[in-house]
Backbone as CSV, one residue per row, in Angstrom:
resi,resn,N_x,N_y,N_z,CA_x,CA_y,CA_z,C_x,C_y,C_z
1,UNK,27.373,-1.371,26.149,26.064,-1.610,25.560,25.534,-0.316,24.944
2,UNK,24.842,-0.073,23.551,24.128,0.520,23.240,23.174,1.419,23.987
3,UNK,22.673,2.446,23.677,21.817,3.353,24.282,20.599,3.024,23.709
4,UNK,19.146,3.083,24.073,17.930,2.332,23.984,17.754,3.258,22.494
5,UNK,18.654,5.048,22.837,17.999,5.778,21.338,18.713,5.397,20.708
6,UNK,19.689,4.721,20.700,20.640,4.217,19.638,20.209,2.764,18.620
7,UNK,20.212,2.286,19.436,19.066,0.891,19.468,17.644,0.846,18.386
8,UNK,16.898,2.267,19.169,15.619,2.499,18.140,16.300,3.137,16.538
9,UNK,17.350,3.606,16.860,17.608,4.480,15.232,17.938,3.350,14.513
10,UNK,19.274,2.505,14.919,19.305,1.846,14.010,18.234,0.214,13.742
11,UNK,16.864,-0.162,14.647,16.522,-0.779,14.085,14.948,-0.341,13.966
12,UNK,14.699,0.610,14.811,13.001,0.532,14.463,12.875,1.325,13.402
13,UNK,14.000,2.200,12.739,13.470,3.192,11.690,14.095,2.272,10.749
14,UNK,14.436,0.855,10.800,14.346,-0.210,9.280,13.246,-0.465,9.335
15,UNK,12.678,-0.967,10.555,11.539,-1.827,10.580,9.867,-2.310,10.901
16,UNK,9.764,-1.206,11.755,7.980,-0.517,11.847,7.246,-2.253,12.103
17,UNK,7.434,-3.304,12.316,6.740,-4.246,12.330,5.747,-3.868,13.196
18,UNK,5.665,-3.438,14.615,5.144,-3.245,15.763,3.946,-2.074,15.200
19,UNK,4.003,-1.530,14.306,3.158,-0.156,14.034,2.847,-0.470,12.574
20,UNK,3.055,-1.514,11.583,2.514,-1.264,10.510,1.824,-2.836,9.975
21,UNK,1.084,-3.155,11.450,-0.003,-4.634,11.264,1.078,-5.916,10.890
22,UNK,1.876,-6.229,11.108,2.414,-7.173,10.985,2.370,-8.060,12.307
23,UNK,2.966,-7.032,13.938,2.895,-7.838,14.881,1.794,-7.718,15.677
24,UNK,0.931,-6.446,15.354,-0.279,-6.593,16.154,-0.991,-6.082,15.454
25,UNK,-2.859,-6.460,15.616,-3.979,-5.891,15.129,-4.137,-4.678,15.487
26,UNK,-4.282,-4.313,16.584,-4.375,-3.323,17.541,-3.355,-2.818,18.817
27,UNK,-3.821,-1.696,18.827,-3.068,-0.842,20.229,-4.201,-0.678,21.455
28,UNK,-4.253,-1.559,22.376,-4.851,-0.879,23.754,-5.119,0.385,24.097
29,UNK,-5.811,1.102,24.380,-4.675,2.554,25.516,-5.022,2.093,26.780
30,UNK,-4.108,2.711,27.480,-3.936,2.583,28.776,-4.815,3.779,29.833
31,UNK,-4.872,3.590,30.970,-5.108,4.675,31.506,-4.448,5.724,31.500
32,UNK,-4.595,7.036,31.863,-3.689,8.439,31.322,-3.850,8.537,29.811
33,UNK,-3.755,7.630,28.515,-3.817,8.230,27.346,-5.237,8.877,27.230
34,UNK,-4.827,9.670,26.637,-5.916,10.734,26.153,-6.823,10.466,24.840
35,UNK,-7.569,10.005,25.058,-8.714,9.386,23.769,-8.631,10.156,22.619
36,UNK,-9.348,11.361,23.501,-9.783,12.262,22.640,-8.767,13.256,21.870
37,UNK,-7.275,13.314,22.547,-6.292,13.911,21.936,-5.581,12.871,21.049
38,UNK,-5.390,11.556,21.278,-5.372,10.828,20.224,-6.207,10.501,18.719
39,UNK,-7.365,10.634,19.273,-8.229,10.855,17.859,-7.888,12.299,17.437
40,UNK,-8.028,13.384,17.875,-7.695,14.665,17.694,-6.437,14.749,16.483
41,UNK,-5.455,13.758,16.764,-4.285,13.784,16.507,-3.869,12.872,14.798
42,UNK,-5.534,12.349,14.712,-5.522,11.335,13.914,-5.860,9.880,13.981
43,UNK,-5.518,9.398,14.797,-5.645,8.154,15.079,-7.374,8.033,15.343
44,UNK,-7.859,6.824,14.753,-9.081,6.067,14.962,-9.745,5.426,16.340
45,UNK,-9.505,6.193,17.412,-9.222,5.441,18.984,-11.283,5.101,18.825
46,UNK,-11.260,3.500,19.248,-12.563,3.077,18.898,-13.005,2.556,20.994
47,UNK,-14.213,2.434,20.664,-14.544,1.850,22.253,-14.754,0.084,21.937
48,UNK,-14.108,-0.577,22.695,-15.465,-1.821,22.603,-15.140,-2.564,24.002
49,UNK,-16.316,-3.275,24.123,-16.842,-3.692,25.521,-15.615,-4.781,25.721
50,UNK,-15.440,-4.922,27.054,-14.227,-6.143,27.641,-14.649,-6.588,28.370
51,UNK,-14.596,-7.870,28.997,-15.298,-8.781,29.935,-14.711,-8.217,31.282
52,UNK,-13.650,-7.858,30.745,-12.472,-7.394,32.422,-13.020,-5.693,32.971
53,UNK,-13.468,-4.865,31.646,-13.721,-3.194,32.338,-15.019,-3.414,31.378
54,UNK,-15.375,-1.924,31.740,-16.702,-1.258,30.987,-16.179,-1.032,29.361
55,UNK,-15.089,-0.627,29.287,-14.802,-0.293,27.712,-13.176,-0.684,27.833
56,UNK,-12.959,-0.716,26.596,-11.253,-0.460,26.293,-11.415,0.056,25.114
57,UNK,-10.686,1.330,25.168,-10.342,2.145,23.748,-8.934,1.592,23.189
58,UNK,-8.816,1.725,22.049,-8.414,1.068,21.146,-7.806,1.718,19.568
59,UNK,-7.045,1.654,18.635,-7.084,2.212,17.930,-6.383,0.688,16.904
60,UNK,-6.794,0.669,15.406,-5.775,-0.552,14.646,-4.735,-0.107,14.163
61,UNK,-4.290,-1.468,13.513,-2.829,-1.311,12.819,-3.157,-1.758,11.547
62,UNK,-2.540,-1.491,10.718,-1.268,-0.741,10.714,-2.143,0.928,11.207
63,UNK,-0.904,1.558,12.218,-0.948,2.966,12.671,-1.226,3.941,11.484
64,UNK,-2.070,4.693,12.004,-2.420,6.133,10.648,-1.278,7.006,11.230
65,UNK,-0.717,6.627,12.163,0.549,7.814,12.417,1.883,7.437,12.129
66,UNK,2.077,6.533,11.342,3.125,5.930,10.784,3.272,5.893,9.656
67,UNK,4.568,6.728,9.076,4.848,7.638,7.997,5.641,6.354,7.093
68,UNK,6.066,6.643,5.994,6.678,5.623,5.035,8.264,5.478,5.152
69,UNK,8.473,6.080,6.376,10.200,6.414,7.195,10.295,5.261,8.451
70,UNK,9.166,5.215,8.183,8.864,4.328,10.042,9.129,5.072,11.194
71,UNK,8.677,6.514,11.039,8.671,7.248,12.083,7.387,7.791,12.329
72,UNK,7.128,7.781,13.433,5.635,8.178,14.239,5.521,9.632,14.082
73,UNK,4.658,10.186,13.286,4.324,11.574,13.066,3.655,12.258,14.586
74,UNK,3.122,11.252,15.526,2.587,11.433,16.685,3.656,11.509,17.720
75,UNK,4.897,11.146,17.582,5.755,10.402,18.591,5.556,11.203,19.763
76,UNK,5.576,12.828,20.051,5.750,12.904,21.181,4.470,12.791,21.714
77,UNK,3.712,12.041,21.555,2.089,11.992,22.183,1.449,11.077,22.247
78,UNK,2.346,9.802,21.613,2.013,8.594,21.069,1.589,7.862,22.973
79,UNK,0.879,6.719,22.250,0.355,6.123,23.838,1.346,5.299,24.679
80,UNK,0.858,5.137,25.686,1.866,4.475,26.380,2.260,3.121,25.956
81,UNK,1.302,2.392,25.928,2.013,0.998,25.445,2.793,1.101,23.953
82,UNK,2.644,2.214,22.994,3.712,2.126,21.694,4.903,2.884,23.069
83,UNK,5.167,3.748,23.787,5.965,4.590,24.519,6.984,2.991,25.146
84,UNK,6.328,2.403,26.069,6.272,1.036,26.430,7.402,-0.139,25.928
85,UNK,6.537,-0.467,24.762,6.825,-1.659,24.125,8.174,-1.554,23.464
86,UNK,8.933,-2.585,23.899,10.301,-3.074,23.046,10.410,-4.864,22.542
87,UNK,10.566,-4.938,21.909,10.222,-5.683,21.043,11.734,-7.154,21.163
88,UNK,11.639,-8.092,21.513,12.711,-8.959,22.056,13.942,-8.884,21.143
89,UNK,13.855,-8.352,19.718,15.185,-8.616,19.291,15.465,-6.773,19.869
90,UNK,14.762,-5.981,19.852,15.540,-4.619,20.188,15.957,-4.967,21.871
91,UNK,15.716,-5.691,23.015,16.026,-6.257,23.681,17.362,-6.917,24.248
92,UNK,17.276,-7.588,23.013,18.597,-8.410,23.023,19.816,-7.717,22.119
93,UNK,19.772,-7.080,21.265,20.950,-5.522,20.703,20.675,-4.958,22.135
94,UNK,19.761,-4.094,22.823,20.559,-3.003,23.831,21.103,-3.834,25.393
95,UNK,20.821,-5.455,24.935,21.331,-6.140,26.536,22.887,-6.738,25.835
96,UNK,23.269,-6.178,24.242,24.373,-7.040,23.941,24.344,-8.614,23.314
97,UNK,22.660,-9.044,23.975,23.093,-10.553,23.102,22.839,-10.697,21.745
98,UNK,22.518,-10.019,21.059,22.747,-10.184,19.286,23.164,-8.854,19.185
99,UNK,23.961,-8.936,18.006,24.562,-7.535,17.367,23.881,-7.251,16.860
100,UNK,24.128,-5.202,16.201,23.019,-4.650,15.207,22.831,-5.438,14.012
101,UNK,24.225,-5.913,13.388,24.196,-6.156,11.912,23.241,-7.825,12.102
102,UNK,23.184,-8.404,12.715,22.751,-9.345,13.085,20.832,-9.065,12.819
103,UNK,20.802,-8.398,13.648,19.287,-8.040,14.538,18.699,-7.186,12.881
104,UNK,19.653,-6.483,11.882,18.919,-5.958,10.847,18.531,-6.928,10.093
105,UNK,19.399,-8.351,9.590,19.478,-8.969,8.824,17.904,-10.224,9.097
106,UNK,18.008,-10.358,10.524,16.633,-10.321,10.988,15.249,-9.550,10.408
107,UNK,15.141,-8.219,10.384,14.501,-7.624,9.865,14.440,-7.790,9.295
108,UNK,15.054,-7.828,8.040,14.898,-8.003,6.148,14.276,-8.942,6.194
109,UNK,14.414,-10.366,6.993,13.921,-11.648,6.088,12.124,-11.243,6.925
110,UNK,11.936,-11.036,8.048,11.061,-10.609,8.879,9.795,-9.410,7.261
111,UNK,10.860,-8.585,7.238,9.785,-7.625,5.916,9.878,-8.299,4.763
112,UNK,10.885,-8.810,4.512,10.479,-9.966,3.001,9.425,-10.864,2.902
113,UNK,9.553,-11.819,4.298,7.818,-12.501,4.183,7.063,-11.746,4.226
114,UNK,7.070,-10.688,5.208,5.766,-10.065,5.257,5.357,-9.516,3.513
115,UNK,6.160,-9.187,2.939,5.912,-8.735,1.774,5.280,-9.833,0.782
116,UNK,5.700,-10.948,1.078,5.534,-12.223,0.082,3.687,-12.127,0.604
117,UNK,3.760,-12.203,2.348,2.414,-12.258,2.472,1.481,-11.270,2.163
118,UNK,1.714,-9.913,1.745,0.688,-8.874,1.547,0.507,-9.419,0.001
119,UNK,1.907,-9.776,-0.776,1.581,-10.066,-2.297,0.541,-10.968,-2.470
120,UNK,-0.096,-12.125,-1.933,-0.742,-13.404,-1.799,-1.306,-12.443,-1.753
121,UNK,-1.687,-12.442,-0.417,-3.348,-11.523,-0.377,-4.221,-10.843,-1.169
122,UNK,-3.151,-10.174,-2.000,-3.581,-9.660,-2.814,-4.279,-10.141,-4.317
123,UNK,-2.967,-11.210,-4.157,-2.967,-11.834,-5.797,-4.310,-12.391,-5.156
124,UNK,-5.336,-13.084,-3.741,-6.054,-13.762,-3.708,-7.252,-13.278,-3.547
125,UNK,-7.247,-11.417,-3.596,-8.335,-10.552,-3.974,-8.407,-9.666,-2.488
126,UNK,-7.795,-9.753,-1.365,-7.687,-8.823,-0.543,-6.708,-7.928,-0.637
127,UNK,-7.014,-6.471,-1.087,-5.988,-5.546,-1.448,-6.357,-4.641,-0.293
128,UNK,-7.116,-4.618,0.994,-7.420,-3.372,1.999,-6.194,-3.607,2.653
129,UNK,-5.349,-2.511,2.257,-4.121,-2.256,3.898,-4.308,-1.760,4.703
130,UNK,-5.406,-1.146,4.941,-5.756,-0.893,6.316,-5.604,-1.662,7.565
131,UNK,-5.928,-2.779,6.948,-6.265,-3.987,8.060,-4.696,-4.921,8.379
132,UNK,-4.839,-5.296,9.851,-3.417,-5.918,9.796,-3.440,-7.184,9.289
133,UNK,-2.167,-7.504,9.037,-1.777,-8.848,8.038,-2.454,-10.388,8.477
134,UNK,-2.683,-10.314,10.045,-3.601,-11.733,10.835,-5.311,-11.725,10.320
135,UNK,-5.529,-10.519,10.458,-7.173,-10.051,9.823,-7.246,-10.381,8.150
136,UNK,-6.397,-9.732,7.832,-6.769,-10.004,6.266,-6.486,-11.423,6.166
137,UNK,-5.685,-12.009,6.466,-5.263,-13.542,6.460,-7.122,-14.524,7.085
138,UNK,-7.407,-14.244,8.243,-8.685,-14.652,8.498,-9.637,-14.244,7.269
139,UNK,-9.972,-13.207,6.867,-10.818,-12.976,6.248,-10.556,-13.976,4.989
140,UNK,-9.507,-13.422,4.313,-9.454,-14.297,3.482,-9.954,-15.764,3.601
141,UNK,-9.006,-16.520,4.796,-9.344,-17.711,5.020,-10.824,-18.308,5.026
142,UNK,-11.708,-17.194,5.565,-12.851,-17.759,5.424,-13.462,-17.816,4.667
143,UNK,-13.167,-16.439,3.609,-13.743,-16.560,2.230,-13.421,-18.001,1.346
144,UNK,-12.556,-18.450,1.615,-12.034,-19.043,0.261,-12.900,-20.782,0.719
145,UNK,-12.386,-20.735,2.176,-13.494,-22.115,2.847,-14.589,-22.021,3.053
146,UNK,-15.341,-20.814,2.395,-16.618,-21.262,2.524,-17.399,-22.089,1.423
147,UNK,-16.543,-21.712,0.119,-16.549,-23.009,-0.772,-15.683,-23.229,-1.878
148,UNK,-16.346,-24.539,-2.205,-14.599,-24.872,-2.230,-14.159,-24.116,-3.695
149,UNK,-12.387,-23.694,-3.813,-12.056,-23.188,-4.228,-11.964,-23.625,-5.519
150,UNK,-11.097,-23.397,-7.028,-10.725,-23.693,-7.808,-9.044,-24.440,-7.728
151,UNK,-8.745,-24.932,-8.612,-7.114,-25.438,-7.998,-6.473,-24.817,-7.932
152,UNK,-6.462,-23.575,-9.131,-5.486,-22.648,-8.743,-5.547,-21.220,-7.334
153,UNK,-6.804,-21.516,-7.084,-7.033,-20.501,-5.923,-6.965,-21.313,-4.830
154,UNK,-6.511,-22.374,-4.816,-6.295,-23.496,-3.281,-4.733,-24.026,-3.506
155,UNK,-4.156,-23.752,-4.748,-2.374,-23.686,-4.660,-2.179,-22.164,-4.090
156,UNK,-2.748,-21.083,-4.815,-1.959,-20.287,-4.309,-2.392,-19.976,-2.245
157,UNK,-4.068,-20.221,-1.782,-4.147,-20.065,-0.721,-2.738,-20.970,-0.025
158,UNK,-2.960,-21.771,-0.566,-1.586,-22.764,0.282,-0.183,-22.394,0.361
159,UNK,-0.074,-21.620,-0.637,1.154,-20.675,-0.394,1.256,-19.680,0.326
160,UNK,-0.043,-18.992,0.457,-0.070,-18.123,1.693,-0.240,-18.608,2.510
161,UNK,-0.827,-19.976,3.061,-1.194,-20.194,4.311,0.631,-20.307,5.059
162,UNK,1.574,-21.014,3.937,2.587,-21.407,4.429,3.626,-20.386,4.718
163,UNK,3.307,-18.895,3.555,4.050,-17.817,4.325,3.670,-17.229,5.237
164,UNK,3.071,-17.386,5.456,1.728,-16.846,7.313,2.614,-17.359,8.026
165,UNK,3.164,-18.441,8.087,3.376,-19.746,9.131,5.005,-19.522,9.158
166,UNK,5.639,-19.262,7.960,6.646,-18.689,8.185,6.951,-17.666,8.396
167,UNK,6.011,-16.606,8.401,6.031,-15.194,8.599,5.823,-15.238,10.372
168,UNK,4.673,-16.069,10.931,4.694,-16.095,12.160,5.877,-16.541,13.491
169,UNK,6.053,-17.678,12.786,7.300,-18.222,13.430,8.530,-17.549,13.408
170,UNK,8.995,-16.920,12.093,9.773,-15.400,12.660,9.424,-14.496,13.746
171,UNK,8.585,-14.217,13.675,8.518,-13.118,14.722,7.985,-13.517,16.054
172,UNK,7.532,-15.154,16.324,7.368,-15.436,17.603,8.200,-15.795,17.724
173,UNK,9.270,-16.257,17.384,10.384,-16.389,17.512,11.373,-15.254,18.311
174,UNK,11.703,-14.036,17.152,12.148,-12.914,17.120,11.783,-11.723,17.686
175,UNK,10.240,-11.464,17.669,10.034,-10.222,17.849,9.084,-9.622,19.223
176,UNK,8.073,-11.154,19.951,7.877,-10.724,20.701,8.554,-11.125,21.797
177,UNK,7.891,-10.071,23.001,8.454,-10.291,24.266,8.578,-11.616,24.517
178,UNK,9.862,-11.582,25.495,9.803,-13.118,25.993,10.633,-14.365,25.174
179,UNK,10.519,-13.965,23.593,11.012,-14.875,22.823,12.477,-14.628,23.090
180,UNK,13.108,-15.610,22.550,14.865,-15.217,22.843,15.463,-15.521,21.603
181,UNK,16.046,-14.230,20.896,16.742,-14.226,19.610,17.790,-15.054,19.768
């Protein structure tokens, strides 16, 4: 079997899903991360209230420490849950049950929707990348239902709604925990 650094070279530096708003809005921190050396460091670490504690700090995605290599300019300081998190197809390459060439080819179609879906968005007037791909997708969504659209701005929403849906089902499928490639 593969080595876990072997594993990350050849698939997280294709694929950044986990750090560039595709599979999550946000990063938690945990206890021990350092707020203030994370903001220090760059990152946006925000407070907001939780029903479960007094606060949870927080920072979004896509990551400001994630370079156009898909490598973490933060890495050795990065928080625990990015330190943490492995992602079910890197999972299943370092347990042996899918191969690399397999698990990349995954990726591609995984960043191709996603790409189809940032293009929509755009073509449908949300161009902020800041924000991850589920947020801009809501926003949008609500903009466009709050009245009603034109035909051609309710064909193309419908094309995004349907690469969302295929964009999602890839990666609940594929990418998070738990799922089985």
């Amino acid at each position: 079997m593969p080595s876990p650094a072997t594993v990350a070279e050849q698939l997280c530096l294709n694929c950044g899903l986990c750090c560039n708003g595709v599979l999550f809005k946000d990063v938690e921190l945990q206890p021990g991360d350092d707020d203030g050396k994370l903001a220090a460091l760059g990152l946006p670490v925000t407070n907001r209230q939780s029903p479960i504690q007094n606060r949870q700090s927080q920072f979004p995605q896509p990551c400001a420490a994630l370079c156009a290599d898909n490598r973490c300019r933060i890495y050795a300081d990065r928080p625990a849950r990015c330190r943490e998190f492995e992602c079910a197809l890197f999972k299943s390459v370092a347990t042996g049950g899918t191969e690399a060439s397999a698990a990349l080819r995954t990726i591609r179609t995984a960043l191709q929707r996603a790409n189809k879906v940032h293009k929509l968005l755009t073509a449908l007037g949300d161009t902020d990348e800041s924000l991850a791909l589920s947020l801009r997708f809501k926003r949008t969504r609500r903009r466009i239902e709050s009245a009603p659209p034109d035909e051609a701005t309710a064909d193309a929403f419908a094309e995004l709604s349907m690469a969302v849906h295929e964009l999602n089902f890839l990666i609940g499928r594929d990418f998070y925990p738990g799922a089985t490639p």
